[in-house]
N, C-alpha and C positions, 0 to 999 in steps of 0.2 A: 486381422485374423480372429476367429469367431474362435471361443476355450468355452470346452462344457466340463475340463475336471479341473479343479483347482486345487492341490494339493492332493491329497488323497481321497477326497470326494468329492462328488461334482455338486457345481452349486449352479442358480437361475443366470443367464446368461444375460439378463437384465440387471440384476446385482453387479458383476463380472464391468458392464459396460457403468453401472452410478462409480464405483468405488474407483476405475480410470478416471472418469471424470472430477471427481475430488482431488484426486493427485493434482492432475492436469489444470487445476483451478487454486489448488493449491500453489504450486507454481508461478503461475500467471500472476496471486496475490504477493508472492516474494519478490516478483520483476517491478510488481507495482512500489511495494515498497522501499526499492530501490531508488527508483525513480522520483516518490516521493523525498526522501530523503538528501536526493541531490537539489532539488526544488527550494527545498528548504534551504540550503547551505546558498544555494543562488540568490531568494531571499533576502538574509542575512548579511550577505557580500552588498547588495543593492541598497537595502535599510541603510548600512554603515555610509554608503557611499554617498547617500543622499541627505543624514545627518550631517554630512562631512560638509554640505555646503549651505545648511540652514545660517543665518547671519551674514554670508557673504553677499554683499549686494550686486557682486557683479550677474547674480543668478535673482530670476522672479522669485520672492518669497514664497506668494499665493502657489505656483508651480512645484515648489520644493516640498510644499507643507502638503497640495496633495497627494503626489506622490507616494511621501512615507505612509500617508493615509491607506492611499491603497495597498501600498505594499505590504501593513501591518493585517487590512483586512484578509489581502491574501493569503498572509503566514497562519491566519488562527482558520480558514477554509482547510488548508493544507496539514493541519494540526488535526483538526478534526477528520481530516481522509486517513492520515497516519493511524488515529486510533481507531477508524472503525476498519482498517485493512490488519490492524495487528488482532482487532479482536475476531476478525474472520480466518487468520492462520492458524489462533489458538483453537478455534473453534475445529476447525479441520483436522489438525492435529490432532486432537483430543477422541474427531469422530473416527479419524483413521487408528487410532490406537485402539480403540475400540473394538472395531472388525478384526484388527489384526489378533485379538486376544481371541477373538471367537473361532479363528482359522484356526489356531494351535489345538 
């Protein structure tokens, strides 16, 4: 549905459809951060599991040690997605707070 008043005056129907779109992105960046953060905890669960058999020889060493290798490398990728998706909600946030002060 197309809106040409927005509150008590009408605004560009182009603005109307960026300022959905921020929500709608905004959003999408909290689902992600969800999702990140279970990733993480999975991680974590895996790291622990896979220190748990470093030493035992019933397991490849060379296998074990890559492993946490990668799973370490994974966690600091996954670190670095968590912060630049927290710095894109602040950011939205901050630009949606914005608009909204101008609406009033």
């Amino acid at each position: 549905m197309r809106q040409t008043e927005l509150f008590p005056y009408l605004i560009d129907q182009e603005a109307l459809d960026n300022y959905k779109w921020y929500q709608d992105t905004l959003e999408q960046f909290k689902v992600n951060k969800k999702v990140c953060l279970d990733t993480k905890a999975s991680f974590k669960k895996h790291h622990k599991f896979f220190n748990s058999l470093l030493g035992d020889d019933k397991y490849c060493q060379f296998l074990v040690k890559k492993n946490i290798k990668e799973i370490e490398d994974s966690m600091k990728r996954n670190k670095n997605t968590l912060i630049k998706i927290e710095s894109n909600i602040l950011f939205i946030n901050k630009l949606l707070r914005k608009v909204n002060l101008y609406q009033k």
